[in-house]
C-alpha positions as CSV (number, residue, x, y, z in Angstrom):
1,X,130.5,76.8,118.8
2,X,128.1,74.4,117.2
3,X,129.1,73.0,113.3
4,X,128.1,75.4,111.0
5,X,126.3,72.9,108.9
6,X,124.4,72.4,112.1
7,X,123.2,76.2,112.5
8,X,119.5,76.7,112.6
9,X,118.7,73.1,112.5
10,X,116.3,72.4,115.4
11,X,113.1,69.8,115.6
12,X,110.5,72.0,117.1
13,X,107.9,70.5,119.6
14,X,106.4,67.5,117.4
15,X,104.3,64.8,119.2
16,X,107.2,64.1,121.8
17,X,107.2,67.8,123.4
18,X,102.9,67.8,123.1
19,X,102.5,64.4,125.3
20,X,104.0,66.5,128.1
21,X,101.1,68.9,127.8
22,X,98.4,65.7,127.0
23,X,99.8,64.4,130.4
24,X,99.2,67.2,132.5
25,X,96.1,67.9,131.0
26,X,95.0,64.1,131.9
27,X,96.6,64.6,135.4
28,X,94.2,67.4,135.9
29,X,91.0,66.4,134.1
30,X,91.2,62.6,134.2
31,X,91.9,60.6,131.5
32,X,88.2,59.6,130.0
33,X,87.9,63.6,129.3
34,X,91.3,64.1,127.0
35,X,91.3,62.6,123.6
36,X,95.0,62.4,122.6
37,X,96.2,62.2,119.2
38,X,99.2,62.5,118.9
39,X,101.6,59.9,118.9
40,X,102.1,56.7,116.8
41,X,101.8,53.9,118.7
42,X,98.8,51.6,119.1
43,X,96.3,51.8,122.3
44,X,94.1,48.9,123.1
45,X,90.4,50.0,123.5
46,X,91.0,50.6,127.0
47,X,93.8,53.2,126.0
48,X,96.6,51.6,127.4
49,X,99.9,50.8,125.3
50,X,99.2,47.8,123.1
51,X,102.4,45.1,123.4
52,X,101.5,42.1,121.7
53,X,101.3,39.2,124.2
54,X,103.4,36.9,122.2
55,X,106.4,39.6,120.8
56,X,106.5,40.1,125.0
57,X,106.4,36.7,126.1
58,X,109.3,35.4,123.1
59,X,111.5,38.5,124.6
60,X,111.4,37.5,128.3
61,X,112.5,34.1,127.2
62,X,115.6,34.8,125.6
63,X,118.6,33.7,127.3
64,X,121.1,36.9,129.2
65,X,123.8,36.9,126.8
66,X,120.8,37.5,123.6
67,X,119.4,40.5,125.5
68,X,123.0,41.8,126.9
69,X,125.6,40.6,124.8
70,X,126.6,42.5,121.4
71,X,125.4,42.1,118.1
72,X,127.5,39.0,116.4
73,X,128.4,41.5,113.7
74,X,128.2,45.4,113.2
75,X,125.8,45.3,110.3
76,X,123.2,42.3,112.1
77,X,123.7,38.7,112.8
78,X,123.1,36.2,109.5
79,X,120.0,34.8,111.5
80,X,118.8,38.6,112.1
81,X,119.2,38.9,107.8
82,X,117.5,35.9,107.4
83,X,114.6,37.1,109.2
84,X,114.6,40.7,108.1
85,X,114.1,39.1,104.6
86,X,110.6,36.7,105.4
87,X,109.7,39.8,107.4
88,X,109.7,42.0,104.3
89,X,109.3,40.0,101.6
90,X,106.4,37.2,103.2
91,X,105.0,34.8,100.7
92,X,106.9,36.5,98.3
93,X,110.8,36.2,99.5
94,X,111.4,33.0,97.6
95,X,110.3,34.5,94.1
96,X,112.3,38.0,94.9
97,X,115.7,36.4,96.5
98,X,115.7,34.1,93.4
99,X,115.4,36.8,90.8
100,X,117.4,40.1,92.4
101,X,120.7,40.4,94.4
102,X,119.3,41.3,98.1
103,X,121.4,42.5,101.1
104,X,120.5,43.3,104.6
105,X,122.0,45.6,107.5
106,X,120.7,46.6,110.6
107,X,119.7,49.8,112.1
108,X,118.0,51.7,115.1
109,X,114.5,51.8,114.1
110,X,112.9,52.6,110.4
111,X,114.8,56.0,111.5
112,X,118.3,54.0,111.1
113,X,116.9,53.0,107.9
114,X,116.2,56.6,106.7
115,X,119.3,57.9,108.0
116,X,121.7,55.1,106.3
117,X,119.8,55.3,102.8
118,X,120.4,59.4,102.7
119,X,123.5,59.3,104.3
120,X,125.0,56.4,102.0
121,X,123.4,57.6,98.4
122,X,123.0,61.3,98.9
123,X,126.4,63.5,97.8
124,X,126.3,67.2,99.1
125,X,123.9,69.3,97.5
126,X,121.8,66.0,96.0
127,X,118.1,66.5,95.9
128,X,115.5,64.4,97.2
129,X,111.6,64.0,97.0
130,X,109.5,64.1,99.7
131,X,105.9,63.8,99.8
132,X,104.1,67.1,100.6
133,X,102.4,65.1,103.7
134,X,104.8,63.3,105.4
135,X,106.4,62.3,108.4
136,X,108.5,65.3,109.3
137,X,112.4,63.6,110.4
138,X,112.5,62.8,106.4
139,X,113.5,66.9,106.3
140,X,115.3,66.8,109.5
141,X,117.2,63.7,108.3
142,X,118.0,65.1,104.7
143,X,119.3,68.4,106.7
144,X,121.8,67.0,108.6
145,X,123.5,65.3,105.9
146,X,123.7,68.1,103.7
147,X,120.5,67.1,101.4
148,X,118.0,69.4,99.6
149,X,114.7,68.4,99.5
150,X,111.7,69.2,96.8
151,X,108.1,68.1,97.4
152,X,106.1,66.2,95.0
153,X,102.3,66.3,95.5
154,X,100.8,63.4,96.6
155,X,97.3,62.9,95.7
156,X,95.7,63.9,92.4
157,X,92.4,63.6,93.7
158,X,91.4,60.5,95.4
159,X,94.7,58.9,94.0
160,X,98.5,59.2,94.0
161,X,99.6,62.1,92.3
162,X,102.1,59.7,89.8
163,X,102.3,63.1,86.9
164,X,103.6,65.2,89.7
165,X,106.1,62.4,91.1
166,X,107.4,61.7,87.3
167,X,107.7,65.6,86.6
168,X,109.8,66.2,89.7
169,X,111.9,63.1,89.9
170,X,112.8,63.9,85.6
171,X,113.2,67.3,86.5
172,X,115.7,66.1,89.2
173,X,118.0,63.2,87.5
174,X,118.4,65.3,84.2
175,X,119.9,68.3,85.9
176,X,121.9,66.3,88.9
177,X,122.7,62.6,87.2
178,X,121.2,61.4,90.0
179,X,117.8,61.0,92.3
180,X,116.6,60.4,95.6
181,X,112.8,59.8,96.5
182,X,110.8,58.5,99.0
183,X,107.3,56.8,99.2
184,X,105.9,55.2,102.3
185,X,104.0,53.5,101.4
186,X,101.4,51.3,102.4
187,X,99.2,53.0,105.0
188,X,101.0,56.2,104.7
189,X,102.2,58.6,107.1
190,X,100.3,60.9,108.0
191,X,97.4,60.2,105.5
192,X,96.8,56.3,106.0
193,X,96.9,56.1,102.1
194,X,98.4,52.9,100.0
195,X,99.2,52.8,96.4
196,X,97.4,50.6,94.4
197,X,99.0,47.4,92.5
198,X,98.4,49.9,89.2
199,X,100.2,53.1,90.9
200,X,103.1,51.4,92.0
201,X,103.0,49.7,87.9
202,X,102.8,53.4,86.9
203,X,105.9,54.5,89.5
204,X,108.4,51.6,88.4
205,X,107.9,53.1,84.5
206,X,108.8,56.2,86.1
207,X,111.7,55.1,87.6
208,X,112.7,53.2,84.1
209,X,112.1,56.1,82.4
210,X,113.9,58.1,85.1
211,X,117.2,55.6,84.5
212,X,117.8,56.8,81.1
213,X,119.2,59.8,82.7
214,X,121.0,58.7,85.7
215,X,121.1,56.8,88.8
216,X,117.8,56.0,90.7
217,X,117.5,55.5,94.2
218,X,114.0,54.5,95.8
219,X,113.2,54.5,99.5
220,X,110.7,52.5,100.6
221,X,109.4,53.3,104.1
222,X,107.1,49.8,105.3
223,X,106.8,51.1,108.7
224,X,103.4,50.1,108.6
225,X,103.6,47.8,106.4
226,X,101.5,45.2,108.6
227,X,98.9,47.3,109.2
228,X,97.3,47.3,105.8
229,X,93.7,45.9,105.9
230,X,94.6,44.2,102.3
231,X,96.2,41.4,104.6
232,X,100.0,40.5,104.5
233,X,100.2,39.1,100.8
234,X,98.2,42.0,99.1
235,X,100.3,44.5,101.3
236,X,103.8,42.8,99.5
237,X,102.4,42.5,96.2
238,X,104.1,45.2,94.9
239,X,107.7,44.4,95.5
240,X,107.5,42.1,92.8
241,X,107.7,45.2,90.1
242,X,111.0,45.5,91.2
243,X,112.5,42.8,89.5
244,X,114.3,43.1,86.1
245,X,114.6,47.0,86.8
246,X,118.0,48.6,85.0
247,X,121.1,48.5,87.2
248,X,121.0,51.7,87.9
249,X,117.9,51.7,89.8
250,X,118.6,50.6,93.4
251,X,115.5,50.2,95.5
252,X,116.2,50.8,99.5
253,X,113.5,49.4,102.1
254,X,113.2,51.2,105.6
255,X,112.1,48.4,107.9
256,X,111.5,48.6,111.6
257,X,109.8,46.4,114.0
258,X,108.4,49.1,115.9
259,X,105.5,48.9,114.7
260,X,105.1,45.0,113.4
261,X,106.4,43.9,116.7
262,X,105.2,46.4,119.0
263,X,109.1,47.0,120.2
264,X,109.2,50.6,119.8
265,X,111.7,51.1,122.6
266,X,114.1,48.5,121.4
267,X,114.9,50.7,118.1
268,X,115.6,48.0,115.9
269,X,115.3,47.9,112.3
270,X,116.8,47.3,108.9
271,X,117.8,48.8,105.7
272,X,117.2,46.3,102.8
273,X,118.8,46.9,99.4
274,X,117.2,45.2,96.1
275,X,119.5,45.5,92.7
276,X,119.4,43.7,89.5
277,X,123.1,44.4,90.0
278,X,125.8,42.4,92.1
279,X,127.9,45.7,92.1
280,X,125.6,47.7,93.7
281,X,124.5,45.5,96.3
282,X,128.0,44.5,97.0
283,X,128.8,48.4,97.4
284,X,125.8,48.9,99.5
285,X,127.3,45.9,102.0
286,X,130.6,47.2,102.2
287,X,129.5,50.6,103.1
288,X,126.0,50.3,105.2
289,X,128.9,48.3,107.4
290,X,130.8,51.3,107.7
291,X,127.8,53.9,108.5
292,X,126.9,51.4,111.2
293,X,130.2,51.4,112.5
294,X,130.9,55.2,112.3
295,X,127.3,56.1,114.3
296,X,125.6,54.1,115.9
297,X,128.0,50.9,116.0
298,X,125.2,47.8,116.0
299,X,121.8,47.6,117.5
300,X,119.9,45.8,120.4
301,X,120.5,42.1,120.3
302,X,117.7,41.6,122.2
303,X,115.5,43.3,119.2
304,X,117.2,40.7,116.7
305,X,117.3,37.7,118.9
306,X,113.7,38.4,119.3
307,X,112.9,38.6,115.3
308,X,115.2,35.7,114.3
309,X,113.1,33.2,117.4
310,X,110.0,34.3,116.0
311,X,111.0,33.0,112.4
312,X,112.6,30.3,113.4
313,X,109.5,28.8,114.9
314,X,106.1,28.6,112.7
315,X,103.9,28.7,115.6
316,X,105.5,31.8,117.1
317,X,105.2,34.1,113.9
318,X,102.0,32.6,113.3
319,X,100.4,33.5,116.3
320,X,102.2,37.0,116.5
321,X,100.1,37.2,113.4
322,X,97.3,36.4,114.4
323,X,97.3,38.9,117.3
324,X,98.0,41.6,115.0
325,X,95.1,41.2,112.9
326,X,93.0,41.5,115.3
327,X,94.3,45.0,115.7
328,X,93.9,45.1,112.6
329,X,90.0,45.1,113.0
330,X,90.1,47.0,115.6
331,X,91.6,50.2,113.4
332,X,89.2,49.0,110.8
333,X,86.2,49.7,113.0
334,X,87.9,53.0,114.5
335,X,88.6,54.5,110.5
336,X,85.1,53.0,109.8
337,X,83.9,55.3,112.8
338,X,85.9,58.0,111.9
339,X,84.8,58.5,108.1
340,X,80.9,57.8,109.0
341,X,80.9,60.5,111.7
342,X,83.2,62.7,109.4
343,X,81.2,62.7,106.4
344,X,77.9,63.6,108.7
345,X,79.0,66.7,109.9
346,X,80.9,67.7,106.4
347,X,84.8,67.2,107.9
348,X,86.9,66.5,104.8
349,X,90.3,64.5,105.3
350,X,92.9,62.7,102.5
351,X,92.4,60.0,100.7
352,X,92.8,57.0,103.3
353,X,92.9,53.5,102.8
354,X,94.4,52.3,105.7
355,X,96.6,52.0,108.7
356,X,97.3,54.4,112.1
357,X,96.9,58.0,111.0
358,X,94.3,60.2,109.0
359,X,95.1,63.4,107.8
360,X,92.6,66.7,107.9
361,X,93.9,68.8,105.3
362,X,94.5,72.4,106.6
363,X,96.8,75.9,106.3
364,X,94.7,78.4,106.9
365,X,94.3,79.4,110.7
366,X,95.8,75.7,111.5
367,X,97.3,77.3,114.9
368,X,94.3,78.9,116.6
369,X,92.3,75.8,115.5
370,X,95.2,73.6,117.3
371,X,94.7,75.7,120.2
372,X,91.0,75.5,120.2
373,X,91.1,72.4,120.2
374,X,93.1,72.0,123.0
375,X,90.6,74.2,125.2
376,X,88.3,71.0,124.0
377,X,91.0,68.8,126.1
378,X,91.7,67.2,122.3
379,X,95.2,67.2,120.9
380,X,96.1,66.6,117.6
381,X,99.5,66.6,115.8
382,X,99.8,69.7,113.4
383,X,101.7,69.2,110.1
384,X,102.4,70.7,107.4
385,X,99.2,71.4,105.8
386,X,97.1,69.4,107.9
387,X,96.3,67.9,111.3
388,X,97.4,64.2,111.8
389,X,94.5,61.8,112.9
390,X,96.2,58.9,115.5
391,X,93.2,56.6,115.2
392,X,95.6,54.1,116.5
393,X,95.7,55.3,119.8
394,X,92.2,56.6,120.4
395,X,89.0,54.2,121.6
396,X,86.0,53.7,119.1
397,X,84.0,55.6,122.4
398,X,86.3,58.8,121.5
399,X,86.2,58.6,117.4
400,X,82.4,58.7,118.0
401,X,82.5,62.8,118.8
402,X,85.9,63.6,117.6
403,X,84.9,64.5,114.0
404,X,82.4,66.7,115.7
405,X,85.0,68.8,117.6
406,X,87.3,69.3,115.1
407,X,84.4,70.6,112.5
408,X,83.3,72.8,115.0
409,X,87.2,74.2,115.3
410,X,87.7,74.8,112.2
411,X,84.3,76.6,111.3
412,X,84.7,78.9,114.5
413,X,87.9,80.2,112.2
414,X,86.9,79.3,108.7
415,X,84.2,80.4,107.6
C-alpha cells in the first residue's frame, strides 16, 4: 500500500539502531570497558552528554508562553532571523548583509535545512553532488524527493578534490540546465576536513564557470561550523567569496543549533539563502514559507526564543562562547591523541583538520572488521568506504588505545 515513490526506501541501522547494542553492551560490561563511537554529539571527559551551562541556564529562563506558545510566524519570528544571521555570518554579517540580498526561514534541525533546499530547488529527475564521504540522510533526503545523486571525490590527496568537483558539477549543468551540490564544510562530516580560504577561491570560479550554463545552486552544510579550531572568524572567512557571484548562482546555508548550542533535542535550525538577486531571494521567501507550512508547519519556540536572548545580550553569547572553546581544546587534545597514536602503529585515516569525526578509509572486509571490533566492546559507525571516528564523544583515556584496536582489526582481515 505504501507510495510507489516510496518502495525500497529504508534507512538501515545507522548510529541510532547501534546505541541500542552500545547500551546493552555497557549494561553488561560496565561502561569504562566500551568505547562507543558512534554518535554525534559531544561527551565531556567524564563521558556524559555535554550541555553547555549557559545555552541550559538562558532556556530555563524563558518565560511559558516562549517555550509553549507557537512560532510568531510559520517561517521564524523576525528576532529568530536576526539572530540566525550574526549566528552565520559573525564578524562578518555587516559586510555580507550590505552587499547580497539575504533571507532566512526556519527549520527542524540542519536536517530541515537539507530537506527545504532539495525539496525547493530540485525538479524531478534533477541531479545533485554529494561527497563520496558524507553524512548518509544527504541520499536518504535526495530519495524522497525524487533526486538523483552523483558523487564527486573529495580529496585529491591531502586536499579537496576541486578537478573532480568542477568535472562533475560541468558535466551536470550542461546536460540538465541546472545543478545541485553540497559541501559541508568546515570540519566535515565524517572526515573532520575544512577547505582552505584558496579551495573555497578555487570552488566559487567553479561555480562562475558553472553559471555560464545554467542555474547553480550551493548547499552549504555549517553544522559544525563552531567547532573549527581556526576560531570563529577564520571559520566564516569564506562566505565573503560569495558576494558579486552571477544571479543565477544561489548559495543555500544549512544551519542548526544542535551542535553550536548543544540543543540537539529541540530540532531547530535554519535555511539561509544568499543572492546577488532580489528575485531569487524574494522566490526563495515566498516558497521556503510554504514547504514550512506543507511539513512540518514552524519549529520549537523555545529553540528560537533561546537563540534570539542569547544575541540580544553581549554577555550571554559571549560567555556561550567562551564555553565552547573550551571544547574546543578539548577535541584539539583528543585529534592530537588520536593522530600521534595512529601514525605509531601505521593506522591511515583522511585528511582531517578539524572538528567531531575522523574518518578510517576502508571497503574491503569493512563488516567482519566492524564486527571484530565489536568483540573488542568498541563500536564504530561504518560508512560508505570507511569507519567514522566520534572523537567528540570519546575521553582522551580511551583515544589512547583505540588506534591500536582498530589496526589490529583490520590487519587480522587485511593483510
Amino acid at each position: 500500500m505504501i507510495a510507489q515513490r516510496l518502495v525500497g526506501k529504508q534507512v538501515g541501522r545507522g548510529a541510532f539502531g547501534i546505541a541500542r547494542e552500545v547500551k546493552a553492551t555497557e549494561k553488561k560490561f560496565g561502561k569504562d570497558s566500551v568505547i562507543n563511537s558512534t554518535l554525534g554529539t559531544f561527551f565531556c571527559e567524564d563521558e556524559k552528554l555535554g550541555v553547555l551551562e549557559l545555552v541550559d541556564k538562558t532556556y530555563r529562563e524563558l518565560e511559558s508562553p516562549d517555550t509553549f506558545g507557537y512560532a510568531a510566524g510559520v517561517s521564524g519570528s523576525a528576532e529568530y532571523k536576526e539572530a540566525v544571521k550574526k549566528s552565520i555570518f559573525g564578524t562578518h554579517c555587516k559586510e555580507i548583509l550590505e552587499n547580497a540580498f539575504v533571507d532566512v526561514a526556519s527549520t527542524p534541525g540542519g536536517t530541515g535545512a537539507i530537506y527545504t533546499a532539495f525539496k525547493g530547488y530540485g525538479n524531478d529527475g534533477n541531479t545533485v553532488l554529494l561527497p563520496e564521504y558524507m553524512w548518509d540522510a544527504y541520499v536518504h533526503i535526495t530519495g524522497a524527493n525524487r533526486l538523483n545523486n552523483t558523487i564527486y571525490k573529495l580529496f585529491d590527496g591531502e586536499k579537496f578534490n576541486t578537478k573532480d568537483f568542477s568535472e562533475k558539477m560541468l558535466e551536470v549543468v550542461k546536460r540538465d540546465g541546472r545543478v545541485l551540490a553540497v559541501i559541508n564544510d568546515p570540519c566535515q562530516n565524517p572526515t573532520g576536513y575544512s577547505l582552505s580560504f584558496e579551495e573555497w577561491k578555487e570552488v566559487v570560479e567553479i561555480l562562475r564557470e558553472a553559471s555560464k550554463y545554467g542555474e547553480v545552486i550551493l548547499i552549504n552544510d555549517i553544522a559544525y561550523i563552531d567547532y573549527d579550531f581556526r576560531g570563529r572568524d577564520n571559520a566564516r572567512e569564506y562566505m565573503k567569496l560569495f558576494l558579486g557571484l552571477p544571479e543565477n548562482v544561489l548559495i543555500l546555508f544549512a544551519y542548526s543549533m544542535s551542535k553550536s548550542f548543544t540543543s540537539y533535542g529541540l530540532r531547530t535550525g535554519a535555511i539561509v539563502a544568499l543572492s546577488s538577486s532580489k528575485k531569487v531571494i524574494d522566490e526563495f521567501t515566498v516558497v521556503a514559507e510554504y514547504l514550512c507550512r506543507s511539513s512540518w508547519s514552524n519549529v520549537s519556540r523555545g529553540g528560537m526564543a533561546l537563540l534570539v536572548k542569547a544575541y540580544e545580550n553581549e554577555n550571554i553569547i559571549n560567555g556561550i562562547n567562551s564555553e565552547r572553546d573550551k571544547w574546543v581544546e578539548t577535541l584539539k587534545k583528543r585529534a592530537e591523541i588520536f593522530e600521534r597514536k595512529s601514525e605509531e602503529v601505521g593506522l591511515k585515516y583522511c585528511p582531517f583538520s578539524s572538528g567531531f569525526f575522523l574518518t578510517i578509509p576502508l571497503e574491503e572486509n569493512k563488516d567482519e572488521i566492524v564486527n571484530d571490533l565489536k568483540e573488542k566492546k568498541v563500536f564504530v559507525l561504518p560508512i560508505k568506504k570507511g569507519i567514522r571516528i566520534a572523537i567528540c564523544s570519546i575521553s582522551c583515556k580511551k583515544l589512547e588505545i583505540l588506534p591500536k584496536l582498530i589496526k589490529e582489526s583490520i590487519d587480522k582481515f587485511n593483510k
